[in-house]
C-alpha positions in Angstrom: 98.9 151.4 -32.2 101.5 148.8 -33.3 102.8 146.3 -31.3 106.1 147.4 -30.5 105.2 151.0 -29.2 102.2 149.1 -27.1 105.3 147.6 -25.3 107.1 150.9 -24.7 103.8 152.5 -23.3 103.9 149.8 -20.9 107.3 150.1 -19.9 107.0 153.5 -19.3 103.6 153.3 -17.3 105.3 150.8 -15.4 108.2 152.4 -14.6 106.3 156.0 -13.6 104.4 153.8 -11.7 107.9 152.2 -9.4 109.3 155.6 -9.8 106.1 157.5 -7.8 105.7 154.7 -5.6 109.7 155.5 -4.4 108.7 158.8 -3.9 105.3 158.7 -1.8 107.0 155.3 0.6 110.2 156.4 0.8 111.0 159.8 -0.2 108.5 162.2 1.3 108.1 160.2 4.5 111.5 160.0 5.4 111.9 163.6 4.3 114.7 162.6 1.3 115.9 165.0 -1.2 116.1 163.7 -5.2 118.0 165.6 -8.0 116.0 167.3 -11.2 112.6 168.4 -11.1 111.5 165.8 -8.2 114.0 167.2 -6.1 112.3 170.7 -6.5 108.8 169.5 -5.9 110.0 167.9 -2.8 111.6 171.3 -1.7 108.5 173.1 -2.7 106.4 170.7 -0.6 109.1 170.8 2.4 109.1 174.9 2.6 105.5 175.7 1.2 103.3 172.1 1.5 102.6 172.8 -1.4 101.2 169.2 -3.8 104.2 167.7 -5.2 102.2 165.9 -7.8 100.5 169.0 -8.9 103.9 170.9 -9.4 105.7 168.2 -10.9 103.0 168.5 -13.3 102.9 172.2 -13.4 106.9 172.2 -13.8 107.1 169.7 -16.0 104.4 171.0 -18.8 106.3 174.0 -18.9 109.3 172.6 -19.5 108.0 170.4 -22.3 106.1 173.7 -24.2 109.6 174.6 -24.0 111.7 172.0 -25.3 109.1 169.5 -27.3 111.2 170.5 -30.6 114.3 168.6 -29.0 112.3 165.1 -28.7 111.6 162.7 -31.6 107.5 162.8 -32.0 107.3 159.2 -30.1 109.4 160.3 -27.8 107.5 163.0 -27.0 104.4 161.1 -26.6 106.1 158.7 -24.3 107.6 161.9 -22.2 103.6 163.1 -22.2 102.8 159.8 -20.4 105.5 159.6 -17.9 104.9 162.8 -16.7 100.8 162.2 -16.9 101.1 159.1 -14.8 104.8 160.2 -12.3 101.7 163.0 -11.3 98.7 160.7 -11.0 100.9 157.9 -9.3 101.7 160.0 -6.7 98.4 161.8 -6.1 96.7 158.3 -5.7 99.1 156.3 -4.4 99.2 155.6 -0.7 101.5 158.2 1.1 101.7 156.4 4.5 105.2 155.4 3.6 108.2 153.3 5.2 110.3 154.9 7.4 113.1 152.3 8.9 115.1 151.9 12.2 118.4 151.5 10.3 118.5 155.0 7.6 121.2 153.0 5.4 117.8 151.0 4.0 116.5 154.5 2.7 118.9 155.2 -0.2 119.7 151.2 -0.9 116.0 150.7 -1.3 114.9 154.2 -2.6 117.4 154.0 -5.2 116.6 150.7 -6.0 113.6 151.5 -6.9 114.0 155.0 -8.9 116.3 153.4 -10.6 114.5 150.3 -11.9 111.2 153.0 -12.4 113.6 155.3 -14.6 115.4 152.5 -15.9 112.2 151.5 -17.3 111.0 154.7 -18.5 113.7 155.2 -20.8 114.4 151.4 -21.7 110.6 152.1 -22.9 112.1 155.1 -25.2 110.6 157.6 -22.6 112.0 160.4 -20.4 110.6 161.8 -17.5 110.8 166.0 -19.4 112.7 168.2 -16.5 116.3 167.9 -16.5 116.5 165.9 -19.6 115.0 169.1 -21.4 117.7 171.6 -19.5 120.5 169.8 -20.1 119.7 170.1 -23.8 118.8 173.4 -24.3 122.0 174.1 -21.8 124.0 172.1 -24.9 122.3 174.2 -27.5 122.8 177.4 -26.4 125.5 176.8 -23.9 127.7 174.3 -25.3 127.2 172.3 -22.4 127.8 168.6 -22.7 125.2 165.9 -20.9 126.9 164.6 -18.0 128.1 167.5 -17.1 124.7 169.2 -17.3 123.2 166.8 -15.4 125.6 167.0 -12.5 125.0 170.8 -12.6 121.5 170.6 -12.1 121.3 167.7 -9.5 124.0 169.8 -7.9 122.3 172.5 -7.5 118.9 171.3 -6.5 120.4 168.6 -4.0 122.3 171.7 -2.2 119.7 173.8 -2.0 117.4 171.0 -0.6 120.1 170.4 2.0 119.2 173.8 4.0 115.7 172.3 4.4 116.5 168.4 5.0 119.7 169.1 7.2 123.4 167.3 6.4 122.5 163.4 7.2 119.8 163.2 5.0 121.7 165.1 2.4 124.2 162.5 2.4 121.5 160.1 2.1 120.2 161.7 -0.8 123.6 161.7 -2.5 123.8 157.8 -1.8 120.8 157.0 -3.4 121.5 159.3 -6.1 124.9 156.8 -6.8 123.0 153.6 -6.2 119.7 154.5 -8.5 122.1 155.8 -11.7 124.0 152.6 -10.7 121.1 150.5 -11.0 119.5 152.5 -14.1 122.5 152.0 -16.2 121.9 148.2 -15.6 118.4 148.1 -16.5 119.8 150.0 -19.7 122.9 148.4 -20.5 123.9 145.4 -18.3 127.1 144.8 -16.7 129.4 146.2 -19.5 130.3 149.7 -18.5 131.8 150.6 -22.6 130.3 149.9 -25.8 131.0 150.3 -28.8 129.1 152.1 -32.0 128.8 151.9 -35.8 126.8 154.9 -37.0 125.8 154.7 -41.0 124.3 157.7 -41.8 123.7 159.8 -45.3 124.6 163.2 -42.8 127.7 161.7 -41.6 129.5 165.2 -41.5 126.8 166.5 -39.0 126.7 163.7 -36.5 130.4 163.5 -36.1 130.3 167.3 -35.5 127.5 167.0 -33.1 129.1 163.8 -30.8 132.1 165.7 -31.0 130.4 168.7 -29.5 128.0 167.2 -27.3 129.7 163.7 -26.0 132.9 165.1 -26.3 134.5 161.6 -27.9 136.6 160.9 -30.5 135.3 159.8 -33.8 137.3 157.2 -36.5 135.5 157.5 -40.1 135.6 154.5 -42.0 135.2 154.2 -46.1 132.0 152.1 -46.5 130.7 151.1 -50.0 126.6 149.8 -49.9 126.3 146.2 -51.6 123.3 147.3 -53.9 124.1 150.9 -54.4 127.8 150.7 -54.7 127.6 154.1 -53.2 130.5 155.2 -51.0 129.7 156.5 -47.4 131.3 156.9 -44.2 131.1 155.3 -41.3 131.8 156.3 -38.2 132.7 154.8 -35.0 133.0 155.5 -31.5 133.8 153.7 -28.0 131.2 155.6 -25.4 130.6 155.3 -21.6 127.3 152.9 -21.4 125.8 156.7 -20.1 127.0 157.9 -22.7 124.2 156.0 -25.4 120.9 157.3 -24.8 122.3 161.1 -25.1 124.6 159.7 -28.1 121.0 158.1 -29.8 118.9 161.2 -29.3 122.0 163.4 -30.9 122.4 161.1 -34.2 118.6 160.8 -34.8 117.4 163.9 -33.9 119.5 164.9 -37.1 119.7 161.9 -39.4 116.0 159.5 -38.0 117.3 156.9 -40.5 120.4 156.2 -39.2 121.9 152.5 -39.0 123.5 152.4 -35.7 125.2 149.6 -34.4 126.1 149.3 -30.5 128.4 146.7 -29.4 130.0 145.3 -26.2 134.0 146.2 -25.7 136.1 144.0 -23.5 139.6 145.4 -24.3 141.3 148.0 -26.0 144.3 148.8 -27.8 146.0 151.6 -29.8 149.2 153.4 -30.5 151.7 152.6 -27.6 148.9 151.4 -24.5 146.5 148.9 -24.2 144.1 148.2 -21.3 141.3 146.4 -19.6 137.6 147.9 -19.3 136.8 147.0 -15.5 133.3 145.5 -15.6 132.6 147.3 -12.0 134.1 150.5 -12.3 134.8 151.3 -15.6 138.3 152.2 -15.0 141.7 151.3 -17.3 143.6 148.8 -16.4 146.9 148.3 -17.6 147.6 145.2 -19.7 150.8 144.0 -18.8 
């Protein structure tokens, strides 16, 4: 076991283990919905009683028979663990839980801490198998693109936990769901909300075809030349969301694994007629005047 994927098995062990701790102090007490996969366990166990850890183990292993062929081989080993220890977390952890006077501490600190526990896991090259594995087999087969997949299915399993868990803790649910993905794309990216990427890859034609597909972004290709090889290649870049990178990385090496991929911060930009600043809180334009 080499040093570097030692530290991304502990990443991802700890972050199952913040991510199950949410759920059995916070979640389940207070009778919160989640999106994905946790958010059906949590129905499950609402409407049935039935374990939560056992079926988001059950769920979850059927999910990755599925779709193990759309995960790098480490990737898949670090999904394997998440899931392993998301289940044994919860089953062992205390499930006495937390439930506050003022509600508002609910999603600040549930989402707090599911986002940190994800962050984590994927910082630690991870995911946690459900949703991550139906959003790309919706893209293969479906042309659906990531984001949108995602808000599909979180969609979908938030309103239909929302018959169960009645309308203010549905809102709740939704307000953690902003705050955590709020604080996950920090543990992933920091404060910059667009970056920018050099991709150097020998199946150049394929990876622009497959961002433009998937991420739905626009592609510049560059003439390259290699200093030793004197071989000509192109290069392609792209301005993303900071959301936009883990999807964006798992696209370009699931089809080239040798890629040469540069990622970059972007504090302004300019082109053909408009030019604006990146907000560093929101993300939005702003017009340069």
């Amino acid at each position: 076991m080499n040093r570097k994927f030692l530290k991304n098995f502990l990443l991802v062990v700890l972050g199952s283990l913040i991510f199950a701790y949410a759920i059995n102090l916070l979640l389940v007490p207070n009778h919160m919905g989640e999106g994905g996969v946790t958010g059906v366990t949590l129905l499950l166990k609402y409407t049935l009683g039935w374990d939560n850890a056992i079926t988001y183990w059950i769920i979850n292993v059927v999910l990755l028979i599925i779709g193990w062929r759309y995960l790098e081989r480490e990737t898949l080993y670090l999904t394997i663990v998440s899931v392993m220890c998301i289940s044994i977390f919860q089953k062992i952890l205390p499930s006495t839980g937390f439930i506050p006077d003022n509600s508002m501490i609910i999603p600040l600190m549930g989402g707090a801490m599911i986002g940190i526990g994800l962050g984590l896991v994927f910082l630690g090259g991870g995911t946690t198998a459900g949703a991550d594995i139906i959003v790309m087999i919706l893209n293969k087969y479906f042309g659906i693109n990531t984001s949108a997949g995602f808000l599909m299915i979180d969609t979908v399993v938030v309103l239909s936990t929302s018959f169960v868990i009645g309308l203010e803790k549905t809102v709740l649910t939704l307000a953690m769901l902003v705050v955590f993905t709020r604080i996950m794309n920090f543990i992933l990216e920091g404060f910059n909300p667009k970056k920018s990427i050099t991709i150097i890859s020998k199946e150049s034609d394929k990876v622009a075809q497959a961002i433009s597909q998937r991420i739905q972004r626009g592609i510049t290709i560059l003439k390259g030349e290699g200093y030793y090889t004197r071989h000509e290649k192109d290069v392609l870049f792209i301005v993303v969301s900071r959301n936009q990178i883990l999807p964006l990385q798992r696209t370009v090496l699931e089809i080239d694994p040798s890629a040469f991929m540069i990622i970059s911060n972007v504090q302004q930009v300019h082109g053909e007629g408009f030019s604006f600043y990146l907000d560093a809180e929101t993300g939005q334009q702003i017009p340069h005047r």
